[in-house]
RORO-328826 format. One record per residue (C-alpha): x, y, z; residue in one letter. Coordinates in nm, 3 decimals. Example, Ala and Ser with C-alpha at 12.3 -4.5 7.8 and 13.67 -1.06 7.14 Angstrom:
<atoms>
<atom c1="1.230" c2="-0.450" c3="0.780" code="A"/>
<atom c1="1.367" c2="-0.106" c3="0.714" code="S"/>
</atoms>
This chain:
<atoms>
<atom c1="-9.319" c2="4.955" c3="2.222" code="X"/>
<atom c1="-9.573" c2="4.788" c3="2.044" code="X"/>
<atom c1="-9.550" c2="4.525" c3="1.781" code="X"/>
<atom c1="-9.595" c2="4.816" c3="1.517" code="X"/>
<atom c1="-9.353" c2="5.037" c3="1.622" code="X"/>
<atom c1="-9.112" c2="4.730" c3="1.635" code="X"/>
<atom c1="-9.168" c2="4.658" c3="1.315" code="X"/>
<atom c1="-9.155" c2="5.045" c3="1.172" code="X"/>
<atom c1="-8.812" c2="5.043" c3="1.337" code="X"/>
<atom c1="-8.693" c2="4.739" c3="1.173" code="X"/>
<atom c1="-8.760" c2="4.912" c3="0.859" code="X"/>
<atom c1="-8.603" c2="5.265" c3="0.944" code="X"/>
<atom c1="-8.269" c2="5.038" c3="1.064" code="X"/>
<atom c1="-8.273" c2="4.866" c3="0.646" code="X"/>
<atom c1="-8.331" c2="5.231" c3="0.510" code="X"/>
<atom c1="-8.049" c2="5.319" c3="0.739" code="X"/>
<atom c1="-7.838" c2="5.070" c3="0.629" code="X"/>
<atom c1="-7.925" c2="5.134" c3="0.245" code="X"/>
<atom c1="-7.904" c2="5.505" c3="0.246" code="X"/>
<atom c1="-8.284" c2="5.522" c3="0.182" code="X"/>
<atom c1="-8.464" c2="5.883" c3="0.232" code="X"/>
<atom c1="-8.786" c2="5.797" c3="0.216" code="X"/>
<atom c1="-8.999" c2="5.453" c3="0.201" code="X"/>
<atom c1="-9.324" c2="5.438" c3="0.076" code="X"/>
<atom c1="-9.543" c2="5.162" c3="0.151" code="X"/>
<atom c1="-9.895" c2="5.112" c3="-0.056" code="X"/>
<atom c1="-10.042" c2="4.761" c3="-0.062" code="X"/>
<atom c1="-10.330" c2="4.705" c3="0.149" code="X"/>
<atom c1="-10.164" c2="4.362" c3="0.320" code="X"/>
<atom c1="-9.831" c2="4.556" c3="0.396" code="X"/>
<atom c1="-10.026" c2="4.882" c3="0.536" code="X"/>
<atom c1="-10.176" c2="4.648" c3="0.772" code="X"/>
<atom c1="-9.913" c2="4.472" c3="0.853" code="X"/>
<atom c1="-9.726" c2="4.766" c3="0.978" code="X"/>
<atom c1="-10.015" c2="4.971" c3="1.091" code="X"/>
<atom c1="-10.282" c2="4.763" c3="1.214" code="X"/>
<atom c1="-10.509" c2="4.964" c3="0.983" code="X"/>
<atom c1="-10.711" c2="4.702" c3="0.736" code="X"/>
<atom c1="-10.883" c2="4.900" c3="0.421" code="X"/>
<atom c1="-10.928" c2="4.833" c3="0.045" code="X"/>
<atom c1="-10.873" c2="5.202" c3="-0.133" code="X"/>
<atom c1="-10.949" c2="5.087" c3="-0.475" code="X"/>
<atom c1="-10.841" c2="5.344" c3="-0.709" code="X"/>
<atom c1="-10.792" c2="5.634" c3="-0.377" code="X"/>
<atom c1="-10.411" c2="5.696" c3="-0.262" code="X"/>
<atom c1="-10.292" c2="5.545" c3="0.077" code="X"/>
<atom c1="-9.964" c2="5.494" c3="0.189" code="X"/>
<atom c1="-9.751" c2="5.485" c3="0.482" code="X"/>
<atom c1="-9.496" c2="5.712" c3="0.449" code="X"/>
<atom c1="-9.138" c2="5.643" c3="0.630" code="X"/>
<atom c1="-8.855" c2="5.901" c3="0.620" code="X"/>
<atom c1="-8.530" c2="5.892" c3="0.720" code="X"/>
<atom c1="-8.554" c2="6.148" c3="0.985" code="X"/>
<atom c1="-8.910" c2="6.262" c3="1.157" code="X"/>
<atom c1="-9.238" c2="6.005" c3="1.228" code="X"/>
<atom c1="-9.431" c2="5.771" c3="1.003" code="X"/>
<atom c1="-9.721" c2="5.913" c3="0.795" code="X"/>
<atom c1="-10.043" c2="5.720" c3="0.725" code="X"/>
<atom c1="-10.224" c2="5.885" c3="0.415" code="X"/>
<atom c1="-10.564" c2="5.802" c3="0.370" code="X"/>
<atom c1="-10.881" c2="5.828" c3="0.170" code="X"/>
<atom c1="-11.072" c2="6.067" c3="0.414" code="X"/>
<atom c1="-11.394" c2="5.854" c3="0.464" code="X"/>
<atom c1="-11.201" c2="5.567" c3="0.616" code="X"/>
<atom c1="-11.062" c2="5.859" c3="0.941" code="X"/>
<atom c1="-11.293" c2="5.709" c3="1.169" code="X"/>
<atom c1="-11.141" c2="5.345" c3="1.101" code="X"/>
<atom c1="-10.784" c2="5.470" c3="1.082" code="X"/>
<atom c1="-10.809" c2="5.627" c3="1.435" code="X"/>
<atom c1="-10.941" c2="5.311" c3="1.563" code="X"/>
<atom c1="-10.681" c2="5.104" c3="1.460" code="X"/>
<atom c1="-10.426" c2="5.195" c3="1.663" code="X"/>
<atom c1="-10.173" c2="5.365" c3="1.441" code="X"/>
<atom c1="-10.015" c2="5.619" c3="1.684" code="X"/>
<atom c1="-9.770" c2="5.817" c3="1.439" code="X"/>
<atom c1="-9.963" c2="6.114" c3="1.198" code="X"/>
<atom c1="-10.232" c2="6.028" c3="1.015" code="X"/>
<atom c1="-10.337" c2="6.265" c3="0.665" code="X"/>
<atom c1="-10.624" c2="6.252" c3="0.521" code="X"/>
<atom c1="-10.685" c2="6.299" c3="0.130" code="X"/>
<atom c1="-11.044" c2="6.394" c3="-0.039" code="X"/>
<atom c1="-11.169" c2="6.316" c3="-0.360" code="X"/>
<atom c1="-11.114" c2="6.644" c3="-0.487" code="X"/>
<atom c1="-10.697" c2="6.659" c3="-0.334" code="X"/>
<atom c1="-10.486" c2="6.636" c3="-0.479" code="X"/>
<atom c1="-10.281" c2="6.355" c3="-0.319" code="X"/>
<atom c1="-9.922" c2="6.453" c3="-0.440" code="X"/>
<atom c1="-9.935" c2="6.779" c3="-0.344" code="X"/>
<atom c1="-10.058" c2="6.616" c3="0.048" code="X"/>
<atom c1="-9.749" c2="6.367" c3="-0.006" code="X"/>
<atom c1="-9.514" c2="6.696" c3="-0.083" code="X"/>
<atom c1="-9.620" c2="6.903" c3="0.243" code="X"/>
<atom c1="-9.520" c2="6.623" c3="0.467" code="X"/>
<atom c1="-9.208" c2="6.497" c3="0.259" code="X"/>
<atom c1="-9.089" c2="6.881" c3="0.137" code="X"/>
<atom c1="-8.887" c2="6.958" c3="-0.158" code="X"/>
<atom c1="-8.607" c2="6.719" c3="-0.084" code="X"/>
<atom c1="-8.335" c2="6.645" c3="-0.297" code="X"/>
<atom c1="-8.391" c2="6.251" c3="-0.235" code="X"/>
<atom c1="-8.143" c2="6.005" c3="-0.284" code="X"/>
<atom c1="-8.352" c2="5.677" c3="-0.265" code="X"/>
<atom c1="-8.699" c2="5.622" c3="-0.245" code="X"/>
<atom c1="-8.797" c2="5.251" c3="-0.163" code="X"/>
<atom c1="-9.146" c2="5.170" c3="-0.299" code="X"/>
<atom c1="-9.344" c2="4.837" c3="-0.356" code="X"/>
<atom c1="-9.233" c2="4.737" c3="-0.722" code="X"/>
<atom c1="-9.470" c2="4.489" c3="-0.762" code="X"/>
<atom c1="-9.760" c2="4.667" c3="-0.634" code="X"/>
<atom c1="-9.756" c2="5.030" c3="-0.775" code="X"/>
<atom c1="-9.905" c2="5.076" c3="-1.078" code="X"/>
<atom c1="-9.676" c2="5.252" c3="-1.353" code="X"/>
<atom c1="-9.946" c2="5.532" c3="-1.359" code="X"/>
<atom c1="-9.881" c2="5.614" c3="-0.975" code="X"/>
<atom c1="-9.479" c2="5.577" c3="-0.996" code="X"/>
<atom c1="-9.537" c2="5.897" c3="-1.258" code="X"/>
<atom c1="-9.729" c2="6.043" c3="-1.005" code="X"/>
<atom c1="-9.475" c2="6.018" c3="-0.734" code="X"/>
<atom c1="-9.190" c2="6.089" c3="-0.979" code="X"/>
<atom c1="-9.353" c2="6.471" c3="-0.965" code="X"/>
<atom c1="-9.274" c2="6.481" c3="-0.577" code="X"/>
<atom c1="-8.918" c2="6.258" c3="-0.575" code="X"/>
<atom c1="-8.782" c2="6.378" c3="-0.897" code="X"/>
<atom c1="-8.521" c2="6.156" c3="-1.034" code="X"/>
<atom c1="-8.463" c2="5.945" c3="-0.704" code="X"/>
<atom c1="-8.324" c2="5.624" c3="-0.727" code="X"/>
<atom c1="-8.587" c2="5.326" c3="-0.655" code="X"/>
<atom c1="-8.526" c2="5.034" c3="-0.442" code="X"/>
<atom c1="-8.749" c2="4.754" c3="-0.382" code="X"/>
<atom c1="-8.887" c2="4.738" c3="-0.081" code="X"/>
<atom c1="-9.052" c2="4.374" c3="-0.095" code="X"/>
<atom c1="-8.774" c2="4.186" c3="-0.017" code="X"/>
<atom c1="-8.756" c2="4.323" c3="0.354" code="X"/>
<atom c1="-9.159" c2="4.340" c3="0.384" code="X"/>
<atom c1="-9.190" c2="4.005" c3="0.261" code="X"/>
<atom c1="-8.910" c2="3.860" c3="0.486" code="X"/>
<atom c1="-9.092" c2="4.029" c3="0.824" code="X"/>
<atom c1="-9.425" c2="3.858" c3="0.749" code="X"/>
<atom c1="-9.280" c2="3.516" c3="0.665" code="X"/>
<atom c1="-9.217" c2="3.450" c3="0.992" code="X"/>
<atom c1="-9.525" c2="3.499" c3="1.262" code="X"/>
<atom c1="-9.526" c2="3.535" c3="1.581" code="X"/>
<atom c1="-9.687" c2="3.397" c3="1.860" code="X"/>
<atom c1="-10.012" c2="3.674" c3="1.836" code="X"/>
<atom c1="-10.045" c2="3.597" c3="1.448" code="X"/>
<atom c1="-10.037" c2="3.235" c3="1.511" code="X"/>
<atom c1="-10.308" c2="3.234" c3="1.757" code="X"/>
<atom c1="-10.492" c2="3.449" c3="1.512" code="X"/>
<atom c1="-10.436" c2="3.206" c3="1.224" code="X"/>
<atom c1="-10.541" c2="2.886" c3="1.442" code="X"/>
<atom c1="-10.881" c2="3.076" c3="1.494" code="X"/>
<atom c1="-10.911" c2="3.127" c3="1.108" code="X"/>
<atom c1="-10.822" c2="2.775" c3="1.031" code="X"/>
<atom c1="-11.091" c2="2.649" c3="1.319" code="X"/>
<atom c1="-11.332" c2="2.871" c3="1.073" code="X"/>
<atom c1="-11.250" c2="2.687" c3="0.785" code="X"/>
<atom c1="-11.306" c2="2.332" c3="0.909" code="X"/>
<atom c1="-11.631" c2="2.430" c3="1.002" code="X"/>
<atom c1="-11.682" c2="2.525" c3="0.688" code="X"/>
<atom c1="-11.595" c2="2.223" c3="0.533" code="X"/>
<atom c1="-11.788" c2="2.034" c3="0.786" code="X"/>
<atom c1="-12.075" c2="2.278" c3="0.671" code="X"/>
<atom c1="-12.033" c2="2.236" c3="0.313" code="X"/>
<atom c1="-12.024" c2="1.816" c3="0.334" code="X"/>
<atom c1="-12.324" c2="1.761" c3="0.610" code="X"/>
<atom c1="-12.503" c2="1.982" c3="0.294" code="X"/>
<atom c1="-12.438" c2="1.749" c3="-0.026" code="X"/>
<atom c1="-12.760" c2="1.567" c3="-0.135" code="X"/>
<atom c1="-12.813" c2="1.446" c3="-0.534" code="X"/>
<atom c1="-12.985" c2="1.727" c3="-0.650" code="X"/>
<atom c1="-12.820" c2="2.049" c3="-0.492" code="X"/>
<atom c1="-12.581" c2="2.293" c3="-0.692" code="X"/>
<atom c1="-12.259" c2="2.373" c3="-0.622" code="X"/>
<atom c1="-12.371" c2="2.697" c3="-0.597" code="X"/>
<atom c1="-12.606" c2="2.629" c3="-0.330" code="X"/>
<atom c1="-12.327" c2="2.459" c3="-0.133" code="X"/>
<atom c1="-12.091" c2="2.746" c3="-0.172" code="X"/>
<atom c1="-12.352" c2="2.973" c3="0.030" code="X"/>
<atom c1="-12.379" c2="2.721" c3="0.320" code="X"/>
<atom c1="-12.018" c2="2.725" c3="0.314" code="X"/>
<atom c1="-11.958" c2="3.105" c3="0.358" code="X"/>
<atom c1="-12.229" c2="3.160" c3="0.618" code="X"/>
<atom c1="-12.141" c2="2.932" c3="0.827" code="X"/>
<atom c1="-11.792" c2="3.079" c3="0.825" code="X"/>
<atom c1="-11.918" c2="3.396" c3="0.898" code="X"/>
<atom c1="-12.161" c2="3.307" c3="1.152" code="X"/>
<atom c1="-11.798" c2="3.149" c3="1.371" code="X"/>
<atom c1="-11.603" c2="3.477" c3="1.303" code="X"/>
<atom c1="-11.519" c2="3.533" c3="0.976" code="X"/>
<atom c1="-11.575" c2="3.883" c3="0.800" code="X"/>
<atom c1="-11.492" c2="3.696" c3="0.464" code="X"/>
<atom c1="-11.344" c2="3.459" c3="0.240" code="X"/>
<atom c1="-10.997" c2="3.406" c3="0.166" code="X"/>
<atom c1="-11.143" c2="3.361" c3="-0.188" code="X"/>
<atom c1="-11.408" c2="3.280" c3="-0.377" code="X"/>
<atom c1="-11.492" c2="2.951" c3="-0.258" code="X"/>
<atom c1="-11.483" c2="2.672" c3="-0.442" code="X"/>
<atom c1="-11.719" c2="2.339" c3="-0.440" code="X"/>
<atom c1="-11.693" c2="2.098" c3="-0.765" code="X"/>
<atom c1="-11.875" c2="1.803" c3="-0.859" code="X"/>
<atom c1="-11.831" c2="1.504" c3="-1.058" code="X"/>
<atom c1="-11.627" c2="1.539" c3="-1.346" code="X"/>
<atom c1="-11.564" c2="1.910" c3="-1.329" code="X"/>
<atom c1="-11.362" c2="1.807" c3="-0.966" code="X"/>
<atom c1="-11.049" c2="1.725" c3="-1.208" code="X"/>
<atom c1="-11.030" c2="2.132" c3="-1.285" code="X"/>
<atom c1="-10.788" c2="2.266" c3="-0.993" code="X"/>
<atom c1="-10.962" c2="2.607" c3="-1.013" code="X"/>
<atom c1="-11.276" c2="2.556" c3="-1.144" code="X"/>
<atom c1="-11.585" c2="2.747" c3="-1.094" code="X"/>
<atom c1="-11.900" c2="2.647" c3="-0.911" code="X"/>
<atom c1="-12.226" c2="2.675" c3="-1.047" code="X"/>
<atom c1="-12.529" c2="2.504" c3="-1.137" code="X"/>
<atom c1="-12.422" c2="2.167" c3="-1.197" code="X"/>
<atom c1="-12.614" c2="1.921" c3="-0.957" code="X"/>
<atom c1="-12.442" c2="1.678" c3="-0.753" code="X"/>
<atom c1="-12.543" c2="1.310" c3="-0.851" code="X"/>
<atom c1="-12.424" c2="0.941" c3="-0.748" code="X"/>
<atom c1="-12.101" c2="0.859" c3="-0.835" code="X"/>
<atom c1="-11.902" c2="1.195" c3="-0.787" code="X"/>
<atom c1="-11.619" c2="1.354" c3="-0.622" code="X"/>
<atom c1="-11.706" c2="1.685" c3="-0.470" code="X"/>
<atom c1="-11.402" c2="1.897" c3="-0.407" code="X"/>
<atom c1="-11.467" c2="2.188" c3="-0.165" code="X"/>
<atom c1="-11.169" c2="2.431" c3="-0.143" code="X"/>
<atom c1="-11.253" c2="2.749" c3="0.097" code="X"/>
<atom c1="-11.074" c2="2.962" c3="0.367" code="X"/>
<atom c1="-11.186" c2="3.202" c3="0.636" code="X"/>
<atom c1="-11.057" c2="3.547" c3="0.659" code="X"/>
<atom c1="-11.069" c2="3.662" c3="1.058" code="X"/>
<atom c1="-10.867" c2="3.946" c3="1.217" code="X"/>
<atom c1="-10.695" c2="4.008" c3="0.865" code="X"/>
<atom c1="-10.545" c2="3.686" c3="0.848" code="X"/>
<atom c1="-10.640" c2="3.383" c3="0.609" code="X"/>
<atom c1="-10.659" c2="3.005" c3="0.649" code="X"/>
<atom c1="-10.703" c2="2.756" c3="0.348" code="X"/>
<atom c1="-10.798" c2="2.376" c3="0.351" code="X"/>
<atom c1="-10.952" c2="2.159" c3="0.044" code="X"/>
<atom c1="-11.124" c2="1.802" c3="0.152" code="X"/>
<atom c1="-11.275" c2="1.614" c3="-0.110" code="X"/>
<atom c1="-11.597" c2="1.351" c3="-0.075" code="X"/>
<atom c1="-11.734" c2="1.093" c3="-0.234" code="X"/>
<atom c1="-12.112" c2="1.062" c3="-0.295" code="X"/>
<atom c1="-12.241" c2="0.709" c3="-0.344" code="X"/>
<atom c1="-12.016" c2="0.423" c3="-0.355" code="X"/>
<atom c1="-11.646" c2="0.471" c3="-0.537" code="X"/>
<atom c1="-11.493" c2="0.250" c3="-0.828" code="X"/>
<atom c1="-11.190" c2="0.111" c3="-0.815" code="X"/>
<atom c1="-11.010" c2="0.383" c3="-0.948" code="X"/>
<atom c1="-11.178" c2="0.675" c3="-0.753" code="X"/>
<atom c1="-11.065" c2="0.507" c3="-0.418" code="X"/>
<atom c1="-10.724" c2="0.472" c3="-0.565" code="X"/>
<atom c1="-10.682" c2="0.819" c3="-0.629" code="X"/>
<atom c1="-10.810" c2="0.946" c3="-0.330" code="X"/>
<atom c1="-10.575" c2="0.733" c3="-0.141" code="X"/>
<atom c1="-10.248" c2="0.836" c3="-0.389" code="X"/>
<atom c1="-10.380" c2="1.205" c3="-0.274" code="X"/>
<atom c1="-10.389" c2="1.138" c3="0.138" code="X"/>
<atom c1="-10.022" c2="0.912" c3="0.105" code="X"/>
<atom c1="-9.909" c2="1.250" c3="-0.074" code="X"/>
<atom c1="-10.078" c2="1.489" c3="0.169" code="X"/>
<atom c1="-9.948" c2="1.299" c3="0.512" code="X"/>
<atom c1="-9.592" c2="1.286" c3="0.311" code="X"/>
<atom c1="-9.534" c2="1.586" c3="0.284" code="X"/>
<atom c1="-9.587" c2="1.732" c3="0.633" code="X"/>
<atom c1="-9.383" c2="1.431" c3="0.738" code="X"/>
<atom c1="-9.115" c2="1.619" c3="0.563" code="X"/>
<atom c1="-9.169" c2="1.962" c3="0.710" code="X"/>
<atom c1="-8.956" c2="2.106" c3="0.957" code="X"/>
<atom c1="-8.688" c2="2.370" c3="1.036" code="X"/>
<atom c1="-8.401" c2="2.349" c3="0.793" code="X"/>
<atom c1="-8.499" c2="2.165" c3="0.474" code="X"/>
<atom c1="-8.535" c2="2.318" c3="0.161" code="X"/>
<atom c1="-8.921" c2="2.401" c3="0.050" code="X"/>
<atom c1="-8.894" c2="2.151" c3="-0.215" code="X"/>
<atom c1="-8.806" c2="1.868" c3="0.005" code="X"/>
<atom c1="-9.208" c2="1.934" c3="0.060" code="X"/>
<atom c1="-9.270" c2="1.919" c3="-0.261" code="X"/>
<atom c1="-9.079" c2="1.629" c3="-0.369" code="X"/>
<atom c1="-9.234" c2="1.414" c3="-0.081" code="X"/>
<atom c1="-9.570" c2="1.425" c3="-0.233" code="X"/>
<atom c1="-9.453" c2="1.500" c3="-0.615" code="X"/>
<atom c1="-9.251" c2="1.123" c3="-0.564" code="X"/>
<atom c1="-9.554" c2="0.954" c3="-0.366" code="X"/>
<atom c1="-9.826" c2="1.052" c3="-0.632" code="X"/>
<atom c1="-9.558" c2="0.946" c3="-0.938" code="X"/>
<atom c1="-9.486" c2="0.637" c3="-0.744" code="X"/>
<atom c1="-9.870" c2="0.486" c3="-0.789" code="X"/>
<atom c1="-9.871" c2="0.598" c3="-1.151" code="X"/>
<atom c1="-10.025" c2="0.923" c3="-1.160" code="X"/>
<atom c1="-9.700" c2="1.175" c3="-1.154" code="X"/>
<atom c1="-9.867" c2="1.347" c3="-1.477" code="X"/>
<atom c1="-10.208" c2="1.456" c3="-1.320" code="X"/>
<atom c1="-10.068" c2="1.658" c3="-1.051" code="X"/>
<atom c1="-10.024" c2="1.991" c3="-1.195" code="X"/>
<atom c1="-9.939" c2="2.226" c3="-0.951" code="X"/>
<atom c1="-9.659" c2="2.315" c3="-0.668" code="X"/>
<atom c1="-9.767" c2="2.148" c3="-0.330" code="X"/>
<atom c1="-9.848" c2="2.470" c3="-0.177" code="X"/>
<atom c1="-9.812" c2="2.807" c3="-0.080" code="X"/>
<atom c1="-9.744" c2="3.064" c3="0.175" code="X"/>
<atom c1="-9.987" c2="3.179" c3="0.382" code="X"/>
<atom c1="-10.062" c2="3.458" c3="0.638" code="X"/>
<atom c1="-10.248" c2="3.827" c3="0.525" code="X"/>
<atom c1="-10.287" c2="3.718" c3="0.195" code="X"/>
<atom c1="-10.392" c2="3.357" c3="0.098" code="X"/>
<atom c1="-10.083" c2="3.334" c3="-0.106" code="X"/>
<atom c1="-9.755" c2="3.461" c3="-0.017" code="X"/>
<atom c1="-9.422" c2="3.358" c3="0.047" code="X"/>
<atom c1="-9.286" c2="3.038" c3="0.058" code="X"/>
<atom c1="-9.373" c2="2.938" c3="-0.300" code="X"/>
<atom c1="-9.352" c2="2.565" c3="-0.221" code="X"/>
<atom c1="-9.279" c2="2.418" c3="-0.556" code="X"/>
<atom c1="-9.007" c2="2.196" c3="-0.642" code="X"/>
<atom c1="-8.687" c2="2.421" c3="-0.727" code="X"/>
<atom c1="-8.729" c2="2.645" c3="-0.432" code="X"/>
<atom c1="-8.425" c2="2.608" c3="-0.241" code="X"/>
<atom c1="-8.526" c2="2.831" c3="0.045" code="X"/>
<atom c1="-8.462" c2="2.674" c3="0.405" code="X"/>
<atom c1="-8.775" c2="2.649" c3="0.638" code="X"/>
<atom c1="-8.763" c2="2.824" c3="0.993" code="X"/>
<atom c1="-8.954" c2="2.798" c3="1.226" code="X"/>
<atom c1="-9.280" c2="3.041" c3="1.257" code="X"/>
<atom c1="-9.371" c2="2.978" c3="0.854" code="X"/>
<atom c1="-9.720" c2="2.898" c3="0.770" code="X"/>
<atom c1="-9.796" c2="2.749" c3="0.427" code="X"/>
<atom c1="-10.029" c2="2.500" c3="0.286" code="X"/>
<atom c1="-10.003" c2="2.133" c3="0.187" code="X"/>
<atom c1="-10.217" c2="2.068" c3="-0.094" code="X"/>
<atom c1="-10.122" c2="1.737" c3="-0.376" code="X"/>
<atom c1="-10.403" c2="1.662" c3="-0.630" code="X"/>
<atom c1="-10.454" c2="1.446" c3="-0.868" code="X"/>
<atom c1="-10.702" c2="1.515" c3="-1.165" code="X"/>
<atom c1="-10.805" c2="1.250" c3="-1.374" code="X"/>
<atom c1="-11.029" c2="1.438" c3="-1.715" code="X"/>
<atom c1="-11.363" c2="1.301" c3="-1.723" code="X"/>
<atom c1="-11.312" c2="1.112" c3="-1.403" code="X"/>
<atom c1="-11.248" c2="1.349" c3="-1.127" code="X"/>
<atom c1="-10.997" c2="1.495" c3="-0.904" code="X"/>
<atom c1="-10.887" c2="1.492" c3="-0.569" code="X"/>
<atom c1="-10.687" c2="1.732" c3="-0.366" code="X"/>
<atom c1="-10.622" c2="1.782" c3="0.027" code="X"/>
<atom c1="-10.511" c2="2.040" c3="0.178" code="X"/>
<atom c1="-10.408" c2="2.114" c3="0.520" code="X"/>
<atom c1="-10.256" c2="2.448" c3="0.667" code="X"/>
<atom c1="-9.941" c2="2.390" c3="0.848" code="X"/>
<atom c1="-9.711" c2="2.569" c3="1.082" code="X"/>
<atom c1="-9.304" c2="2.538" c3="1.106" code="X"/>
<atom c1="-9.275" c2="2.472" c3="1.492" code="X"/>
<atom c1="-8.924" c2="2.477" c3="1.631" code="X"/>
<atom c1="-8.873" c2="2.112" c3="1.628" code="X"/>
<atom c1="-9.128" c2="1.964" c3="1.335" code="X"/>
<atom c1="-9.466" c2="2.112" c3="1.222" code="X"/>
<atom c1="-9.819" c2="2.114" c3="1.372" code="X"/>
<atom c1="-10.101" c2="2.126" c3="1.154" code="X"/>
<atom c1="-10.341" c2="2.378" c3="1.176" code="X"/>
<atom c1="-10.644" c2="2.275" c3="0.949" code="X"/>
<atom c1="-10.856" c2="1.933" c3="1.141" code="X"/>
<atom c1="-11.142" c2="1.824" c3="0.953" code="X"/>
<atom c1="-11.072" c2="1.422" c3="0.913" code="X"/>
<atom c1="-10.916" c2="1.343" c3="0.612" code="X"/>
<atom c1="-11.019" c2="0.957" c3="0.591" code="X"/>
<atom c1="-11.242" c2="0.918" c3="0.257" code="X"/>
<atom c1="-11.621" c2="0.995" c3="0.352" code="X"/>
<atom c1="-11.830" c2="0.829" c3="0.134" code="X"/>
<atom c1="-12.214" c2="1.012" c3="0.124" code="X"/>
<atom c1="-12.478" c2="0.822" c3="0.133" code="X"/>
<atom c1="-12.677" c2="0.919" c3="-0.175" code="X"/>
<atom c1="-12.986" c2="1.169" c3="-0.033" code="X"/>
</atoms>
């Protein structure tokens, strides 16, 4: 049996258990996580369609066929045109019924599509399917991790890219595209998002955009980026210093590392996520600058760059091992700069191991 069909049966055993008829699963991340099959349909229908009794169903826009078949997916696969009607392809495989339950994606499907699918289901009673989906992927195995250590290797090379490229003079911009080929030249086929590579005082915006402000003496440069490879992500921030610091820029770099280093010191199997959170939360308050971290420590991480664990500080959920989630205090200081570091870290059975290696000491850049 392979780890699809293991995981398709996992779901048939809930819908057993909850008297579902029919589940229907249509976000990209969860179709690949059950299929192997990794596509984007935009507005086009796909699902993977799970009844009760009889095999799985992959629908499909029919110019992605070719990449279907070569995924893997052994059950039926259906394709729909641009001129089918996609409903009436959904009815021939799933009849007339009379359903009972169908379990959908409630935070995925648009209201526009549940009206669509009301047409084939009728009145059937909805049940979330997330909670299930989401509690499968939170814990990877042993293939995923191996996957994930390769996309986190992309990422420090990245970094590594990014940094050896700072000079006075250069854009962020210009940074950003050293950054993402030289991800995609080790593996990647993309970016976990758009990256991100701030100088000076524009470093103290968590999400800020890069763009044609040039890096001078005297700034931080945060670069944030991860590596998309085999349809998993990776995530890691380091941030530089170019030209000598003051006083208070080395001071806020080091409140950020103390943080950083606490909080993996807390992770491992059976504390709450905010333990994580308060570690850093109470080192970064400690030196005085509780009020300019703005953001939970981190995230889940796996297929998409955020998922579950939310790791913020009323999250009472227990860590196990085979999570993967990020590590990421900041401070930001407006019209000085900010700092954040960010590793990617994985719940081992007896502690954590991080993932993400690019040194985290403070790297002060000679100006160019």
């Amino acid at each position: 049996m392979t780890i699809f069909e293991t995981r398709l049966s996992r779901i048939r055993e809930w819908m057993a258990e909850n008297g579902v008829d029919v589940t229907l699963v249509t976000s990209p991340p969860n179709v690949f996580y059950l299929t192997g099959f990794d596509c984007h349909p935009h507005e086009r229908f796909m699902a993977l369609c799970l009844q009760a009794s009889g095999e799985a169903t992959l629908f499909i826009p029919s110019l992605e066929k070719n990449e279907a078949e070569k995924s893997g997916f052994r059950s039926a696969i259906v394709t729909v045109s641009d001129t089918e009607d996609p409903m009436e392809k959904l009815r021939s495989v799933v009849g007339d019924g009379p359903f009972g339950a169908l379990a959908i994606e409630k935070q995925h499907l648009t209201v526009a599509r549940y009206e669509q699918l009301q047409t084939v289901f009728g009145e059937a009673k909805s049940v979330a399917a997330e909670e299930l989906l989401l509690k499968m992927r939170l814990q990877k195995d042993a293939a995923e991790i191996a996957i994930m250590k390769k996309a986190a290797q992309i990422a420090d090379r990245g970094v590594e890219a990014g940094i050896n490229a700072i000079a006075a003079g250069k854009t962020e911009a210009e940074i950003v595209a050293v950054i993402e080929s030289t991800m995609k030249s080790h593996g990647a086929s993309g970016t976990s998002f758009s990256t991100i590579v701030l100088g000076g005082e524009k470093s103290a915006l968590p999400h800020g955009s890069p763009g044609s402000r040039v890096i001078q003496a005297g700034d931080l440069v945060l670069l944030d980026l991860g590596a998309v490879y085999e349809g998993y992500c990776s995530d890691i921030t380091r941030t530089v210093m170019v030209g000598e610091p003051t006083d208070q820029q080395r001071e806020i770099y080091e409140t950020v590392l103390a943080a950083n280093l606490a909080g993996i010191a807390a992770t491992r199997p059976g504390v709450p996520a905010m333990a994580i959170d308060a570690a850093a939360r109470e080192t970064i308050t400690a030196r005085g600058y509780g009020e300019y971290f703005t953001h939970r420590v981190g995230h889940g991480l796996g297929i998409e760059v955020h998922e579950t664990p939310s790791m913020h500080g009323k999250n009472e959920q227990e860590l196990v091992p085979g999570m993967v989630f990020t590590i990421e205090p900041g401070v930001y200081v407006p019209n000085v700069g900010g700092v954040r570091i960010e590793d990617d870290v994985l719940v081992t059975e007896d502690g954590v191991e991080v993932l993400t290696s690019y040194p985290k000491e403070l790297q002060i850049l000679a100006v160019k």
